[in-house]
KOLLO-479082 format. One line per field, with one value per residue: residue number from 0; residue in three letters; x, y, z of N, C-alpha, C in turn. Coordinates in steps of 0.02 Angstrom, whole numbers, plus 50000, padded with zeros to 5 digits. Each point is the difference from the previous one (the first is absolute). Layout:
n NUM_...
res ALA_...
n_px X_...
n_py Y_...
n_pz Z_...
ca_px X_...
ca_py Y_...
ca_pz Z_...
c_px X_...
c_py Y_...
c_pz Z_...
! end
This chain:
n 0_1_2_3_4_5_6_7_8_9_10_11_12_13_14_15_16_17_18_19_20_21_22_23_24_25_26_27_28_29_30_31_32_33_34_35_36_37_38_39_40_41_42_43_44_45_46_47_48_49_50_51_52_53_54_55_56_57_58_59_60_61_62_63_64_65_66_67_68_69_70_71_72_73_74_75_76_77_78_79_80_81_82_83_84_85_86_87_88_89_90_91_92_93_94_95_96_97_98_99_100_101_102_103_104_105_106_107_108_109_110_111_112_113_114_115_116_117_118_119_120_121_122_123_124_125_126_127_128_129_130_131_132_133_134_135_136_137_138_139_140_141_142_143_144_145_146_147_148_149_150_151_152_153_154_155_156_157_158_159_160_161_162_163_164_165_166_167_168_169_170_171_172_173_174_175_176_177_178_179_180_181_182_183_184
res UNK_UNK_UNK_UNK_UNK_UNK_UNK_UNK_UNK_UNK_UNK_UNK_UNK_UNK_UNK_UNK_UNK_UNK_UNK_UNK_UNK_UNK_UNK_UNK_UNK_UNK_UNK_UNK_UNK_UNK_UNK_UNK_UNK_UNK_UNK_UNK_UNK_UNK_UNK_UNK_UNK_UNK_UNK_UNK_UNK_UNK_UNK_UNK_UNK_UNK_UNK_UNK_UNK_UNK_UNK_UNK_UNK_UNK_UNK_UNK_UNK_UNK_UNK_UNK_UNK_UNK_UNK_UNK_UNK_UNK_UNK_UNK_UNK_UNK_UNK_UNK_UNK_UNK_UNK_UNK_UNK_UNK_UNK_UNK_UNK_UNK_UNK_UNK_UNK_UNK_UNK_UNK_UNK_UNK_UNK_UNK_UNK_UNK_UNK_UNK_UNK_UNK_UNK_UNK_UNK_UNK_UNK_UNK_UNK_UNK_UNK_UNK_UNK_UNK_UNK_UNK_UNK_UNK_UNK_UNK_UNK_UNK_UNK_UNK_UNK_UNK_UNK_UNK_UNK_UNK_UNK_UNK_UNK_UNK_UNK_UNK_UNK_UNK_UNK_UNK_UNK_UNK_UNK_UNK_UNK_UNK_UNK_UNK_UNK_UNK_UNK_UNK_UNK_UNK_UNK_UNK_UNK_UNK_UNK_UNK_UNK_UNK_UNK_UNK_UNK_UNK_UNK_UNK_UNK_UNK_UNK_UNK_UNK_UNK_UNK_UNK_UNK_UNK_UNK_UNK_UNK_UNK_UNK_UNK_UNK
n_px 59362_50051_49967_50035_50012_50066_49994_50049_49971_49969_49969_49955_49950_49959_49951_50003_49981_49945_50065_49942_49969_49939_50066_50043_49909_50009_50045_49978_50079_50046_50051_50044_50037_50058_49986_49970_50070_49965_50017_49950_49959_49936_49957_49908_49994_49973_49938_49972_49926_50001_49940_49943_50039_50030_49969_49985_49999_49983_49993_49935_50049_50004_50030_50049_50046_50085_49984_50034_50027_50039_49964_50069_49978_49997_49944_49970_49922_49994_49932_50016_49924_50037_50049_49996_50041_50000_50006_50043_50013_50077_50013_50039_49969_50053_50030_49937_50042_49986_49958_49917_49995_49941_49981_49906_49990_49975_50021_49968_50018_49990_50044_49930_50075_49969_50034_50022_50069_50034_50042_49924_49984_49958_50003_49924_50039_49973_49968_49963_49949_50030_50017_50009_50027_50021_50025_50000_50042_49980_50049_49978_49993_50015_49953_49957_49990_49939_49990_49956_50002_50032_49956_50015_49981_49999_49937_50063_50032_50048_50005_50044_50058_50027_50086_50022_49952_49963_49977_49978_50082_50016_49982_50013_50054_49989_49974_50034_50057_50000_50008_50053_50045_49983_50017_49925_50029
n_py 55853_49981_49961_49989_50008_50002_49935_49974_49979_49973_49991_49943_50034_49944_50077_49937_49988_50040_50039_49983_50059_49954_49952_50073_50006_49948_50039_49994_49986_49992_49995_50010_49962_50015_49912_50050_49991_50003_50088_50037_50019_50049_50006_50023_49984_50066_50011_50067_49978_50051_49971_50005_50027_49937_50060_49950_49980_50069_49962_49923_49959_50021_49970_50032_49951_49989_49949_49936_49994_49963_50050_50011_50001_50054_50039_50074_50047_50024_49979_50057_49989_50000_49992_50090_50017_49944_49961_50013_49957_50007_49957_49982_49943_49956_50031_49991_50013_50045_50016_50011_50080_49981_50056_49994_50049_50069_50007_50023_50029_49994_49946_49971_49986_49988_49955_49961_50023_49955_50026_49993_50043_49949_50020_50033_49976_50027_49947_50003_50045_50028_49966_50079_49980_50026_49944_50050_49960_50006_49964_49976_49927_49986_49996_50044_49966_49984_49961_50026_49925_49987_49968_49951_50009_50052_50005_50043_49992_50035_49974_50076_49982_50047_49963_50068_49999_49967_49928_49973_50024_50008_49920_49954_50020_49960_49964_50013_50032_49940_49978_50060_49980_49925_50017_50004_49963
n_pz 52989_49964_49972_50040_49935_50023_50023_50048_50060_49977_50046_49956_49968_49968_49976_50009_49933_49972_50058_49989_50000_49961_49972_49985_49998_49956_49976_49938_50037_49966_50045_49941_49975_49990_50044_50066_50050_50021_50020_49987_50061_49986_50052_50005_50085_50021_50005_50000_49972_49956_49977_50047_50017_50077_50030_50039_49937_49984_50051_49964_50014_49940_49977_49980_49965_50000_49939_50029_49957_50031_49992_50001_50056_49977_49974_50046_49944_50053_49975_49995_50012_50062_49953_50001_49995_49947_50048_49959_50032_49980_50018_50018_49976_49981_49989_49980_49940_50027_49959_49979_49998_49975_50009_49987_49967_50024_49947_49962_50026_50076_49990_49986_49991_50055_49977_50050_50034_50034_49945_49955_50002_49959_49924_49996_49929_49959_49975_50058_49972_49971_50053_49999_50059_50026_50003_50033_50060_50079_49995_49937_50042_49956_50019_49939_49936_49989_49938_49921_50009_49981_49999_49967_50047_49972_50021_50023_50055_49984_50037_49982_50047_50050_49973_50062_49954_50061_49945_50028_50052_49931_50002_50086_50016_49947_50024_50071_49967_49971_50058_50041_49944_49996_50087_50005_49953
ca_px 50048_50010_49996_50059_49993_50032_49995_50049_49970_49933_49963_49959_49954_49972_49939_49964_49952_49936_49931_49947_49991_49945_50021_50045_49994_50003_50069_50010_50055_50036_50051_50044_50069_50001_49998_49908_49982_49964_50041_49969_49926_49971_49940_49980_50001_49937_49991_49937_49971_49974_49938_49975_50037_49975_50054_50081_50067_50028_50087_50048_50044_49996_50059_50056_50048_50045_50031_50058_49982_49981_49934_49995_49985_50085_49986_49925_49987_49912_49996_49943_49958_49987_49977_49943_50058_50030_50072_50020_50074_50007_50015_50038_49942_50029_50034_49961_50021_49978_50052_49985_49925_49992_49955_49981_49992_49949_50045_49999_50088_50056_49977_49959_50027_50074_50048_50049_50050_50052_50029_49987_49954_50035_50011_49990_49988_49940_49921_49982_49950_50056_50060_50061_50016_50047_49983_50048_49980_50023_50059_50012_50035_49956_49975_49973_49955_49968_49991_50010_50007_50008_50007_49990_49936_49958_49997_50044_50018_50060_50017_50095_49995_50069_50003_49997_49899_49969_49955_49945_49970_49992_49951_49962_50006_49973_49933_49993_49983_49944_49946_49971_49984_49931_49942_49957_50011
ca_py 49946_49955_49938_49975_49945_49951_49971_49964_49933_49989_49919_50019_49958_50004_49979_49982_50053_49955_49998_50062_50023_49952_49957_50027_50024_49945_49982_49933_50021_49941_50009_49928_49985_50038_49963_49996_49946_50022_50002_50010_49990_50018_50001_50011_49981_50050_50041_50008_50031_50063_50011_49933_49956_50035_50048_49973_49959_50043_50025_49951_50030_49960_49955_49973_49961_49983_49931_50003_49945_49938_50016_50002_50103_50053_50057_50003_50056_50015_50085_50031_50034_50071_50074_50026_49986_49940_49996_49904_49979_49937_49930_49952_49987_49948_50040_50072_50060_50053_50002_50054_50011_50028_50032_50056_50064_50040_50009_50006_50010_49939_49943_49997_49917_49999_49961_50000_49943_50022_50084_50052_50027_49985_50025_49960_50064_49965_49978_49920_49976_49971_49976_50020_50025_49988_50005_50011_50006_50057_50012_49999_49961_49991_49924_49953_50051_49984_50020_49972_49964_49982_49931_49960_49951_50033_50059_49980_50041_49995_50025_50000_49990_49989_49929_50010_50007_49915_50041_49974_50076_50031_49989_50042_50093_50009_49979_50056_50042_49999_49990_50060_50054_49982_50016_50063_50012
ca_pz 50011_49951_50013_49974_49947_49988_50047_49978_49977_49991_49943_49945_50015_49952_50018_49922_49954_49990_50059_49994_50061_50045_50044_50040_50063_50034_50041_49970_49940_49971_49973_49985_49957_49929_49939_50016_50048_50073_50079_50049_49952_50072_49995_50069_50039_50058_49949_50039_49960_50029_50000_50044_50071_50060_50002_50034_49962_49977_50021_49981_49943_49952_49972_49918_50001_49940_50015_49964_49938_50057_50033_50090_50009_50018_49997_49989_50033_50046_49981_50053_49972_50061_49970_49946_49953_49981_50047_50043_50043_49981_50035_49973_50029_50058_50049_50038_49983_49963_49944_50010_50006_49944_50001_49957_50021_49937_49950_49932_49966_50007_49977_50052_50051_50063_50046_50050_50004_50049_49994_49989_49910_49940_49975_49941_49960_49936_50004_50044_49957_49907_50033_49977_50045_50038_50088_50061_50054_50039_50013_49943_49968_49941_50015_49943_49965_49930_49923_49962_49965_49933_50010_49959_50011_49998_50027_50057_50030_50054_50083_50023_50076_50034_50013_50045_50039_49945_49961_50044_50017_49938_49963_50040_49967_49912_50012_50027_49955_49953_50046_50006_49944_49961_50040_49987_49909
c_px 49994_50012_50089_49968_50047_50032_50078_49970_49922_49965_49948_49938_49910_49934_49932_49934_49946_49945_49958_49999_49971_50065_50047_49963_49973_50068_50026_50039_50042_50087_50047_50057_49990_49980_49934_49980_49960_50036_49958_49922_49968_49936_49974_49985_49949_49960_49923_49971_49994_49935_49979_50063_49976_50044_50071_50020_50022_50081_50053_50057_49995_50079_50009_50029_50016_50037_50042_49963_49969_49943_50036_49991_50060_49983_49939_50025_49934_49982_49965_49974_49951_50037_49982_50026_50020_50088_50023_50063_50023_50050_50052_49961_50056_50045_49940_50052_49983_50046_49980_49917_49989_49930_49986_50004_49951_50050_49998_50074_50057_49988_49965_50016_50076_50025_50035_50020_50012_50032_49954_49952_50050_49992_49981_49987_49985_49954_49981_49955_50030_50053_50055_50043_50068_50001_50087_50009_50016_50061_50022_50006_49945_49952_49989_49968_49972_50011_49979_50045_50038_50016_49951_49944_49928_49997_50030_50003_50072_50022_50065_49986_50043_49984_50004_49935_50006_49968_49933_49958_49991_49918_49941_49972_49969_49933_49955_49967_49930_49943_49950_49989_49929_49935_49969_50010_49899
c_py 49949_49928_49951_49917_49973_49955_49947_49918_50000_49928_50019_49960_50024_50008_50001_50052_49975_50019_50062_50050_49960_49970_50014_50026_49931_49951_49926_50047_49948_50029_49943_50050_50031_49928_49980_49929_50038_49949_50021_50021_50049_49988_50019_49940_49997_50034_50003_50074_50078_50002_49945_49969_50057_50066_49978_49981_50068_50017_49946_50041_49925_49965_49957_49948_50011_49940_49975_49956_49941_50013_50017_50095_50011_50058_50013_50065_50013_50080_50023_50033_50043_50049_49992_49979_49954_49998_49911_49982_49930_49975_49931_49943_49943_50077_50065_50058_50067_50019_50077_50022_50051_50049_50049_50044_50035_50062_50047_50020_49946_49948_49961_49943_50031_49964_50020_49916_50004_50021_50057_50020_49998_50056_49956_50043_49948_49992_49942_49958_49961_49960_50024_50050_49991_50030_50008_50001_50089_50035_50021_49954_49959_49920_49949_50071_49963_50028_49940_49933_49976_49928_49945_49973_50053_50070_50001_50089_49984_50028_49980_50002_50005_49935_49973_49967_49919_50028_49985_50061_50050_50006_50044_50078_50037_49954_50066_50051_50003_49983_50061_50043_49976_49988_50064_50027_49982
c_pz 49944_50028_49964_49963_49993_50045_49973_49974_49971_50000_49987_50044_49953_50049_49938_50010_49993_50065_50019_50082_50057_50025_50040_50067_50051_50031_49940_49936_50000_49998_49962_49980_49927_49944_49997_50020_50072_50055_50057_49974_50071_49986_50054_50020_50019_49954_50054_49973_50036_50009_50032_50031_50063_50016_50033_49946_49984_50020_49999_49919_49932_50008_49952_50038_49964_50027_49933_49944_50027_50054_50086_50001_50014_50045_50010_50015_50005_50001_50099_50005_50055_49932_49950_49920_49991_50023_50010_50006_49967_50055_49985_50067_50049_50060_50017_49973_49966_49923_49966_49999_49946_49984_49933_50036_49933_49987_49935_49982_50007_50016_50069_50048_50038_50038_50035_50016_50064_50019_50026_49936_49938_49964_49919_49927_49949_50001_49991_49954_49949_50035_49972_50069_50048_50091_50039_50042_50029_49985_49924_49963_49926_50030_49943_49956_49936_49966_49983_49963_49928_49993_49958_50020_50030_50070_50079_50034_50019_50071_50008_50067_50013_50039_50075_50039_49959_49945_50031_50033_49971_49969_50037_49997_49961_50032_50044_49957_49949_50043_50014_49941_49979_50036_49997_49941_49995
! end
């Protein structure tokens, strides 16, 4: 199944460069504007050590935020860690909305991240690692897809979006993602 690339509307959205594996598995990414004004920003929240905690926190779940420029939360996703497998849920945090869930999986051929939506199982083709990818929902419909940057102020990512999705819940999505892709790395 081919991933349909061409979408009628798009908005844009910048995820700046510069950020190492250490901080993507700490939930501290930066989205802005093509003029690298910051619109939105995530970070962890929760964070509880694997080594020397009590066996009860094991089934506490970690948590991201994604908040707006103006520091208010938009967004969280909480990992859970009853599984075995790096798995976490993102959240539109004032309406309690499910938006989506994002799971590793062990892989060597295909690509080791599976989302799902509300629809349903996305449909993800590229590579998560190089932020060069594109994401679909169930049904087909194109959600977003990275690339590569070309932008004046140094090292960027671009995130196209059907204009349909906030970019907020966008950002979310793409946090998800690098969440589970850069856990048990």
């Amino acid at each position: 199944m081919q991933l349909d690339k061409v979408v009628m509307k798009m908005g844009k959205l910048y995820l700046k460069g510069g950020k190492s594996t250490v901080t993507s598995l700490f939930g501290e990414l930066e989205f802005c504007d093509d003029q690298e004004t910051l619109l939105y920003y995530s970070k962890l929240t929760e964070f509880m050590p694997a080594l020397g905690c009590h066996a009860s926190s094991i089934a506490m779940r970690d948590k991201y935020r994604v908040f707006a420029a103006n520091g208010i939360p938009l967004a969280e996703v909480t990992r859970n860690k009853k599984k075995v497998m790096p798995e976490f849920e993102a959240r539109l945090i004032e309406a309690d909305d499910f938006i989506s869930t994002v799971k590793k999986r062990l892989s060597i051929i295909k690509l080791p991240i599976e989302m799902t939506t509300k629809t349903g199982k996305c449909l993800i083709e590229g590579n998560v690692f190089k932020k060069n990818f594109h994401v679909a929902d169930a049904d087909g419909t194109a959600l977003f897809s990275i690339k590569k940057a070309d932008v004046p102020w140094g090292e960027a990512s671009v995130i196209e979006f059907n204009d349909t999705l906030a970019d907020y819940t966008v950002a979310t999505m793409v946090l998800a993602i690098e969440s589970a892709y850069h856990t048990g790395n």
